[in-house]
Biopython code that builds the backbone (N, CA, C, O; Angstrom):
import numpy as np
from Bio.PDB.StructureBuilder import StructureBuilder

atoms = [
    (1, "UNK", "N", (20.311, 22.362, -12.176)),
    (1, "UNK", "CA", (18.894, 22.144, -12.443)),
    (1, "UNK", "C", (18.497, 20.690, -12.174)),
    (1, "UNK", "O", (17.409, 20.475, -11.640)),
    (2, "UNK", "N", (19.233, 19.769, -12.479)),
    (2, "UNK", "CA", (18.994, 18.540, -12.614)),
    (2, "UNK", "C", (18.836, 17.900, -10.906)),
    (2, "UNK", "O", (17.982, 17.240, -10.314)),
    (3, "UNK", "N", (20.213, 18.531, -10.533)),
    (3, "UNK", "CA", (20.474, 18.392, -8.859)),
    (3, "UNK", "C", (18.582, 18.812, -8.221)),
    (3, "UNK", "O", (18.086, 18.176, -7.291)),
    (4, "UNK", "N", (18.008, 19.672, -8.775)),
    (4, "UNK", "CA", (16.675, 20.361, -7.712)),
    (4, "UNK", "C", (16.570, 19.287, -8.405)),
    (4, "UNK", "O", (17.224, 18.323, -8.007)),
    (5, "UNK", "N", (15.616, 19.107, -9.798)),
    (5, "UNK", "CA", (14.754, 17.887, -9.624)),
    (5, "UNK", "C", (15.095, 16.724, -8.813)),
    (5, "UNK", "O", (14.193, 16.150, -8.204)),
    (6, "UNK", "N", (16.612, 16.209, -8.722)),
    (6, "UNK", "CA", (16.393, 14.748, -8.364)),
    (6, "UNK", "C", (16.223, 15.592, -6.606)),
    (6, "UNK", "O", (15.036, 15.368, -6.370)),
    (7, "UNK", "N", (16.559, 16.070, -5.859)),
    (7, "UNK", "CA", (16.640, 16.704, -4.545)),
    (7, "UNK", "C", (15.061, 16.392, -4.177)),
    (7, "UNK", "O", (14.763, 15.494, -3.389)),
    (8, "UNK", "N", (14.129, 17.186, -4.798)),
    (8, "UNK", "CA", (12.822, 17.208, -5.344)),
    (8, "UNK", "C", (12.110, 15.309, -4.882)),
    (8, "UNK", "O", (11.512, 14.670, -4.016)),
    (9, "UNK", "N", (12.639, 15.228, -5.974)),
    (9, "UNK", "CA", (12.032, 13.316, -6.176)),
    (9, "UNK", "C", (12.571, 12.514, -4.426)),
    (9, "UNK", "O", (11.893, 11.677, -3.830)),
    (10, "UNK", "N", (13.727, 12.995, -4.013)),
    (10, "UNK", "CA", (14.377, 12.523, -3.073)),
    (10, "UNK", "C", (13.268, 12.944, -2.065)),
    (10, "UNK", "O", (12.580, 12.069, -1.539)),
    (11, "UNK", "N", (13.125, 13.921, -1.854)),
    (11, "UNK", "CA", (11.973, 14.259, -0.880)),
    (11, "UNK", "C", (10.826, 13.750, -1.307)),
    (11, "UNK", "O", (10.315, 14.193, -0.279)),
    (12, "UNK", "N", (9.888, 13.214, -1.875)),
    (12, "UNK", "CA", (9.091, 12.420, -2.185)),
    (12, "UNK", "C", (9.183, 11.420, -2.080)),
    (12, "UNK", "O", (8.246, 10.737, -1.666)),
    (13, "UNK", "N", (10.282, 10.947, -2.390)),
    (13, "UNK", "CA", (10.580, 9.392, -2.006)),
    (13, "UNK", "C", (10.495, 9.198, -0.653)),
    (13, "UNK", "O", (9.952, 8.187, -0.206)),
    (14, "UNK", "N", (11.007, 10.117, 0.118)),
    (14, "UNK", "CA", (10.853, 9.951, 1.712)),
    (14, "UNK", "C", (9.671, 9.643, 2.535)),
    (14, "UNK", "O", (9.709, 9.015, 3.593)),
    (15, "UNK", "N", (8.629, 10.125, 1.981)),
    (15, "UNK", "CA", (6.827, 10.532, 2.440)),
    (15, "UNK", "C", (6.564, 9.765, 1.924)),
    (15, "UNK", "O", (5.617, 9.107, 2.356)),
    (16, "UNK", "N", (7.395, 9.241, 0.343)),
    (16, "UNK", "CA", (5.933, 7.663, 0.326)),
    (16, "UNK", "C", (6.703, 6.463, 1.444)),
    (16, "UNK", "O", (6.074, 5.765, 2.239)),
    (17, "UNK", "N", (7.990, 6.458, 1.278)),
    (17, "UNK", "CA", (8.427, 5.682, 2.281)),
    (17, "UNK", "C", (7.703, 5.431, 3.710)),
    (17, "UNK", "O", (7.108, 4.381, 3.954)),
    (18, "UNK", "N", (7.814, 6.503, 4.628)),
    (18, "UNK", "CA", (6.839, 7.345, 5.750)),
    (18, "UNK", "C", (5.446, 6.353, 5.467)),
    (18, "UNK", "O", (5.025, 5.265, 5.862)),
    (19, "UNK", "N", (5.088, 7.258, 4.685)),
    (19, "UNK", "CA", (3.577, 6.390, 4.235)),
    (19, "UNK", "C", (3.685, 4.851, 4.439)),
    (19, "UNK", "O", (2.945, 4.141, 5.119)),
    (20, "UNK", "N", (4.858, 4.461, 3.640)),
    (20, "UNK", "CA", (4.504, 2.628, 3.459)),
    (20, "UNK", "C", (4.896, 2.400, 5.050)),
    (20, "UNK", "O", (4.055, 1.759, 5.679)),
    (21, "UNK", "N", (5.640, 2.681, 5.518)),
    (21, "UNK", "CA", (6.008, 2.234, 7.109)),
    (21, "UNK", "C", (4.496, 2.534, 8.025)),
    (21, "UNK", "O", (4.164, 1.715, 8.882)),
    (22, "UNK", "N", (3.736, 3.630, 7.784)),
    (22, "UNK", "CA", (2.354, 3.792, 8.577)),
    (22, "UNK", "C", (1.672, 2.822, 7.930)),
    (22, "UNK", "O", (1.411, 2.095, 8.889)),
    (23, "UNK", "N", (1.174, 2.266, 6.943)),
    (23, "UNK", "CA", (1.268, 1.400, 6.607)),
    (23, "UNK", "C", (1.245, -0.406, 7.173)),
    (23, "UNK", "O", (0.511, -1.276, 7.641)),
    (24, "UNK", "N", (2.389, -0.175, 6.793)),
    (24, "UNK", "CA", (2.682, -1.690, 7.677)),
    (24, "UNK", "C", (2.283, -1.719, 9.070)),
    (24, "UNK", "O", (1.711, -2.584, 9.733)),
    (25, "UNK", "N", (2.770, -0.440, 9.386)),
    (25, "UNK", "CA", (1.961, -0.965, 11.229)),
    (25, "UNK", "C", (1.105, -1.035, 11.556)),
    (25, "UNK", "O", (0.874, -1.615, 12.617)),
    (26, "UNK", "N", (-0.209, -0.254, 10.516)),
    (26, "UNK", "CA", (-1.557, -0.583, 10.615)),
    (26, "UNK", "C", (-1.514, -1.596, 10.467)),
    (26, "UNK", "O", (-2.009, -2.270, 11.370)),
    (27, "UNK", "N", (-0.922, -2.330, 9.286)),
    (27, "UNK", "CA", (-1.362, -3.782, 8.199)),
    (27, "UNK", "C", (-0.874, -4.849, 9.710)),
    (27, "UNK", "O", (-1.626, -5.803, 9.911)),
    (28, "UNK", "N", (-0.038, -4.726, 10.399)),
    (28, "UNK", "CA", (0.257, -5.594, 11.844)),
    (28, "UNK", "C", (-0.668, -5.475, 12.509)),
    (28, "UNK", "O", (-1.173, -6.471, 13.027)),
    (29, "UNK", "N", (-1.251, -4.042, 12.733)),
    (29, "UNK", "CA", (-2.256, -4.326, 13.522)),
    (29, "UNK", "C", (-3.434, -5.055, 13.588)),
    (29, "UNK", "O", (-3.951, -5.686, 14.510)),
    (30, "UNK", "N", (-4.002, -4.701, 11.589)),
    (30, "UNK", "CA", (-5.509, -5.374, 11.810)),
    (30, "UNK", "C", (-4.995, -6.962, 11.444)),
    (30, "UNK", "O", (-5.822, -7.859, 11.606)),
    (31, "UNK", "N", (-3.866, -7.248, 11.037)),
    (31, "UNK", "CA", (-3.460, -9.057, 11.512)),
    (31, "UNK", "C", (-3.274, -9.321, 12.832)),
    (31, "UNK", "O", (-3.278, -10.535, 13.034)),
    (32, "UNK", "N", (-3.095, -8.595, 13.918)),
    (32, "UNK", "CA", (-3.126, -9.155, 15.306)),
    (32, "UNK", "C", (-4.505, -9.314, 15.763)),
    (32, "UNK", "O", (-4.833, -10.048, 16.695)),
    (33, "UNK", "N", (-5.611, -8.309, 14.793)),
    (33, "UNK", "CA", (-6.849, -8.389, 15.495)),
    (33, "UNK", "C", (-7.813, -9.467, 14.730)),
    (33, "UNK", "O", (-8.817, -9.913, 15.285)),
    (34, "UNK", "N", (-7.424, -9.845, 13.411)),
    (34, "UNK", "CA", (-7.810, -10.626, 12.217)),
    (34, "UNK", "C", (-7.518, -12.186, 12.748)),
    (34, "UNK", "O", (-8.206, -13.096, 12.285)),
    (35, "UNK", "N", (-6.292, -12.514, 13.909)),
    (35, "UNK", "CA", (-5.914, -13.319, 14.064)),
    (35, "UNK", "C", (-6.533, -13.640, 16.038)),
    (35, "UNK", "O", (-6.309, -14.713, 16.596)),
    (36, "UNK", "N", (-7.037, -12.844, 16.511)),
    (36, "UNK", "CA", (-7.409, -12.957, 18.027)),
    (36, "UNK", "C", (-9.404, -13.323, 17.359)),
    (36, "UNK", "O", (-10.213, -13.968, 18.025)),
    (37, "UNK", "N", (-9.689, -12.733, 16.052)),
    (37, "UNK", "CA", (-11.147, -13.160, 15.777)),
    (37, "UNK", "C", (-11.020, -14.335, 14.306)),
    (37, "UNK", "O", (-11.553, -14.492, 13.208)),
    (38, "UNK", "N", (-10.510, -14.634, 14.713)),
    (38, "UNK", "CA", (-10.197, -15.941, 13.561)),
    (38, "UNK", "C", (-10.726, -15.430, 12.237)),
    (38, "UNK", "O", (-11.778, -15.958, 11.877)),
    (39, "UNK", "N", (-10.240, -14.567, 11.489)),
    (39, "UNK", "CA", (-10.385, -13.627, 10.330)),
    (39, "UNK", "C", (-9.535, -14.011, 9.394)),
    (39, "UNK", "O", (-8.323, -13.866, 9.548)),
    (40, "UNK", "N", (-9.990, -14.473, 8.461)),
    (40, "UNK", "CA", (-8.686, -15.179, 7.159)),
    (40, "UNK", "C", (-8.248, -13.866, 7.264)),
    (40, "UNK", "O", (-8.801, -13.052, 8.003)),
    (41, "UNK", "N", (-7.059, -13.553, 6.403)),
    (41, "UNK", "CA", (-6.170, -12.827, 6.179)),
    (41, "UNK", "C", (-6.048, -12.069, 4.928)),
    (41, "UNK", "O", (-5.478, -10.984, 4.815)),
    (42, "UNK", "N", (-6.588, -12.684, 4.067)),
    (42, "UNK", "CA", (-6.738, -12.335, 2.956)),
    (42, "UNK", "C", (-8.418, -12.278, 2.461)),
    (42, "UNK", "O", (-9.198, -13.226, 2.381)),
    (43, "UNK", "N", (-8.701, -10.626, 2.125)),
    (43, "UNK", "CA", (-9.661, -10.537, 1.738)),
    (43, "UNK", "C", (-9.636, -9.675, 0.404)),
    (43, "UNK", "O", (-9.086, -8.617, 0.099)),
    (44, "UNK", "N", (-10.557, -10.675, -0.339)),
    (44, "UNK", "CA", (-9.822, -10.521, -2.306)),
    (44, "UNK", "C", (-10.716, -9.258, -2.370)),
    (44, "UNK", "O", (-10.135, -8.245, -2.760)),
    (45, "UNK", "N", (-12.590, -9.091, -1.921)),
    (45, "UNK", "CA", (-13.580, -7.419, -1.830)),
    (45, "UNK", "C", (-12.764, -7.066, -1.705)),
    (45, "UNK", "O", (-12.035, -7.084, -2.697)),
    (46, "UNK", "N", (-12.043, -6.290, -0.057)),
    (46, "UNK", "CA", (-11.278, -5.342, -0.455)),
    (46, "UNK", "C", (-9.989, -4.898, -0.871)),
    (46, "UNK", "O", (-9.620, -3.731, -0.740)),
    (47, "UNK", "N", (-9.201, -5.932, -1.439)),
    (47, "UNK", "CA", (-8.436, -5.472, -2.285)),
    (47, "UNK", "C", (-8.763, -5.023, -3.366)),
    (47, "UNK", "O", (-8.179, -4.079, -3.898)),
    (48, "UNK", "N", (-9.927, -5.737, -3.949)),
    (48, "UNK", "CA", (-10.575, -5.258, -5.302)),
    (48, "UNK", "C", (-11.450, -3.700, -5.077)),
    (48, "UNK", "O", (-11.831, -3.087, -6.074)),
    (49, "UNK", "N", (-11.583, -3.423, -4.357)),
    (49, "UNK", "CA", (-11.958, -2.453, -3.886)),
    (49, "UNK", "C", (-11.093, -1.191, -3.749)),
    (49, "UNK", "O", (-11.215, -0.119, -4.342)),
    (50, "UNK", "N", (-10.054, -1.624, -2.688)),
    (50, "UNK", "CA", (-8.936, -0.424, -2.772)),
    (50, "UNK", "C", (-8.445, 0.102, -3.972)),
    (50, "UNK", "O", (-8.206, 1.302, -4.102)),
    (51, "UNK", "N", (-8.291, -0.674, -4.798)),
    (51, "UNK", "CA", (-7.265, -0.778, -6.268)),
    (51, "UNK", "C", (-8.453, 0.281, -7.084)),
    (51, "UNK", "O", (-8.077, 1.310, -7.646)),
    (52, "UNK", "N", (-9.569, -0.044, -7.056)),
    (52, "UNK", "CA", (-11.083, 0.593, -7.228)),
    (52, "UNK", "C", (-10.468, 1.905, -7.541)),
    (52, "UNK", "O", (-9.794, 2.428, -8.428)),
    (53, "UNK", "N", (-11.280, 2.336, -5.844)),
    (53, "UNK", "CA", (-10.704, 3.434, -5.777)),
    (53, "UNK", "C", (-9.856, 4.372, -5.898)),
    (53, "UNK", "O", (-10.046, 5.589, -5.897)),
    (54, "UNK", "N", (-8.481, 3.517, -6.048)),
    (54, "UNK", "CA", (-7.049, 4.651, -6.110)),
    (54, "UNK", "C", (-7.775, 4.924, -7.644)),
    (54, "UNK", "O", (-8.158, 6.052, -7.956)),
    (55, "UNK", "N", (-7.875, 4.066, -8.307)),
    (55, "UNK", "CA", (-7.346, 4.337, -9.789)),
    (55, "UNK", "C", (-8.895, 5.374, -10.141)),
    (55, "UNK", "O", (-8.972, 6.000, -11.198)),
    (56, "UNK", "N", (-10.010, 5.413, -9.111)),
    (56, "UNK", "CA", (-10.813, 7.048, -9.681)),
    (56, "UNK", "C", (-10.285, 8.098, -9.312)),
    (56, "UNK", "O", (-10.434, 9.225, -9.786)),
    (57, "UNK", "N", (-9.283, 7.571, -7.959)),
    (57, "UNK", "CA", (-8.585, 9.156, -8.132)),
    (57, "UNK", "C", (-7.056, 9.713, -8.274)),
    (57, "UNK", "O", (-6.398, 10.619, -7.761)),
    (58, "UNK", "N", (-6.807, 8.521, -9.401)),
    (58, "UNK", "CA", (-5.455, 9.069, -9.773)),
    (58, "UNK", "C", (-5.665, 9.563, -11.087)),
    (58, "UNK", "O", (-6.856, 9.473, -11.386)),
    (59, "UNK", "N", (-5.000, 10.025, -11.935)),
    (59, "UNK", "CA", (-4.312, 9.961, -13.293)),
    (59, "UNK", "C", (-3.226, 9.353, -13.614)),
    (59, "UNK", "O", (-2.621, 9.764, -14.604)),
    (60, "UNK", "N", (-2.714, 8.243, -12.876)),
    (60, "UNK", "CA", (-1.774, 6.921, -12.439)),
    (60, "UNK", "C", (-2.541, 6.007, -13.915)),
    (60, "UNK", "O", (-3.745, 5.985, -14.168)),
    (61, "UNK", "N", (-1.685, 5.476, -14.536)),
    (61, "UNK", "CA", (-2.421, 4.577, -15.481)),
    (61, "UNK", "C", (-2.625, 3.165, -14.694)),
    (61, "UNK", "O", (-1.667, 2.745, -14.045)),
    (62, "UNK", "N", (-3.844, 2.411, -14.728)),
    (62, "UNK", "CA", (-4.935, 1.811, -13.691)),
    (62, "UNK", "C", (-3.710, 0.140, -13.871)),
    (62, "UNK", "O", (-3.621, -0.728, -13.003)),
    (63, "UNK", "N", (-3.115, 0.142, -14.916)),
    (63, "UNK", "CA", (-2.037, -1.282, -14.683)),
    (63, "UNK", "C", (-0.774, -1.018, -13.527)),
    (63, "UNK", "O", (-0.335, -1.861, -12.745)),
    (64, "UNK", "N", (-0.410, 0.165, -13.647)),
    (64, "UNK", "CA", (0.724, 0.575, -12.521)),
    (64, "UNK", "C", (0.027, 0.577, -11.036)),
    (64, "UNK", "O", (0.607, 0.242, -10.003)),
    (65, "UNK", "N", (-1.433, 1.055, -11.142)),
    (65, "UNK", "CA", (-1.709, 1.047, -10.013)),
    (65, "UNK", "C", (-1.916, -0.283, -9.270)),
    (65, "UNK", "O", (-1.800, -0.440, -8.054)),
    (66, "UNK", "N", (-2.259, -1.272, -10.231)),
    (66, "UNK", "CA", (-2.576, -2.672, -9.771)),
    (66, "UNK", "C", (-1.698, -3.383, -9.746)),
    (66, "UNK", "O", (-1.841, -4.501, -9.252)),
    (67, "UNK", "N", (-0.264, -2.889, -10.371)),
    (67, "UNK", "CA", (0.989, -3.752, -9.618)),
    (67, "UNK", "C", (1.276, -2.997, -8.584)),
    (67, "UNK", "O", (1.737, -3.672, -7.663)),
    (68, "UNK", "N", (1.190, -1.804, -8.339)),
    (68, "UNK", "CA", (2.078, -1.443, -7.489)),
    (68, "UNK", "C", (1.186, -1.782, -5.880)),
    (68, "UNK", "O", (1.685, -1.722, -4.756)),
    (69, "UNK", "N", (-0.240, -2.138, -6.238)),
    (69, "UNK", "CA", (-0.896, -2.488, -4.768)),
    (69, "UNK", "C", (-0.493, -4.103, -4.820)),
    (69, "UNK", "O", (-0.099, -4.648, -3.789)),
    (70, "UNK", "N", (-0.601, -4.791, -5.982)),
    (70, "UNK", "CA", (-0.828, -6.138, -5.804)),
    (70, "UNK", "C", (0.900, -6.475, -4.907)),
    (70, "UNK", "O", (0.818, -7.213, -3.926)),
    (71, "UNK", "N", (2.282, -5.954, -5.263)),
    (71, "UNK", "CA", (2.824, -5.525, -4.443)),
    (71, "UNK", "C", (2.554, -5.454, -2.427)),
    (71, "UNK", "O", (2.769, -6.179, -1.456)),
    (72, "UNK", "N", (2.103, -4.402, -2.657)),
    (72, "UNK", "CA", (1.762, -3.549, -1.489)),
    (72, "UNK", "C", (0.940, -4.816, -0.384)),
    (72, "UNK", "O", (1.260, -5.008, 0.789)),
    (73, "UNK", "N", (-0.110, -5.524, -1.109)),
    (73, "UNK", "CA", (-0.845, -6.044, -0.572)),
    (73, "UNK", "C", (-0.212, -7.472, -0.528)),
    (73, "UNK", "O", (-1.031, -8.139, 0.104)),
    (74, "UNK", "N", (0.806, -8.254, -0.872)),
    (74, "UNK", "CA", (1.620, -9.185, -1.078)),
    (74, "UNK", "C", (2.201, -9.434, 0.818)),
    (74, "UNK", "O", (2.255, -10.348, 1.642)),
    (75, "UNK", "N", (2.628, -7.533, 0.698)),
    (75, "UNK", "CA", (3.490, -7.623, 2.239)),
    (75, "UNK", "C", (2.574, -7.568, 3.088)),
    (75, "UNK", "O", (2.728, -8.183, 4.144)),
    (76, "UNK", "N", (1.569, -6.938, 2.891)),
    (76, "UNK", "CA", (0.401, -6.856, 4.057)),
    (76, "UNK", "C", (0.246, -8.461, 4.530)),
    (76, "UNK", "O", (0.623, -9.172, 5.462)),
    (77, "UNK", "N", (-0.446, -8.567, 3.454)),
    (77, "UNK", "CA", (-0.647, -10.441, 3.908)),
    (77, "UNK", "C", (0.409, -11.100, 4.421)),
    (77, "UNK", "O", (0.246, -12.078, 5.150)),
    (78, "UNK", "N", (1.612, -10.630, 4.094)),
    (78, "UNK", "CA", (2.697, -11.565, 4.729)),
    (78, "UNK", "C", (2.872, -11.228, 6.106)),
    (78, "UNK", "O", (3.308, -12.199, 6.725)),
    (79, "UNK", "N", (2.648, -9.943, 7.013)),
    (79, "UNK", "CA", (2.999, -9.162, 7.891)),
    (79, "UNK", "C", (1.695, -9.574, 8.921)),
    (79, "UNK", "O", (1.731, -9.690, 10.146)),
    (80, "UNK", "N", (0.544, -9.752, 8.009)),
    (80, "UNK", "CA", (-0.834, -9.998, 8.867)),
    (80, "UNK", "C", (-0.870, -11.380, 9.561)),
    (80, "UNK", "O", (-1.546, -11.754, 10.519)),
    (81, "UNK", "N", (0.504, -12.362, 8.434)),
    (81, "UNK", "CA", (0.166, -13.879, 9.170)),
    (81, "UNK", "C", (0.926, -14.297, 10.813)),
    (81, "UNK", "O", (0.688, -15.381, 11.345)),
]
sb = StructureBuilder()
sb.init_structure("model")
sb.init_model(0)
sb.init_chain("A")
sb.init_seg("    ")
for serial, (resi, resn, name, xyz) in enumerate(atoms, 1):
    if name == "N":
        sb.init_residue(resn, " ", resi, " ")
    sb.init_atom(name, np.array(xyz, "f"), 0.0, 1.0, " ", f" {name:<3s}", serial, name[0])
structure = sb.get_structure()
């Protein structure tokens, strides 16, 4: 029993992985284009914005969600410079 759940979680773990890698290659992209139109790199709207949104449509409690972007958005910026 225990084996399906973690099997379970293992496959989930894979797709958010998936996810964070689509991800990053967007987050390269709009820094190659952020950086050809002289676009700071860091924009605090929409991060405050994204974080916004996840947390109307999760049932994620709204502090996990804001580490786990402030995270997320840590590498973006690093990947965009």
């Amino acid at each position: 029993m225990l084996d399906r759940f973690r099997r379970k979680i293992d496959a989930v773990d894979g797709k958010i992985i998936s996810l964070l890698e689509k991800r990053d290659k967007i987050s390269r992209d709009i820094g190659k284009y952020k950086k050809r139109n002289k676009i700071p790199v860091r924009d605090i709207f929409r991060e405050k914005e994204i974080v916004k949104n996840v947390i109307k449509k999760t049932s994620l409690e709204p502090k996990f969600i804001k580490s786990l972007y402030k995270i997320i958005f840590k590498f973006s910026r690093k990947v965009q410079k």
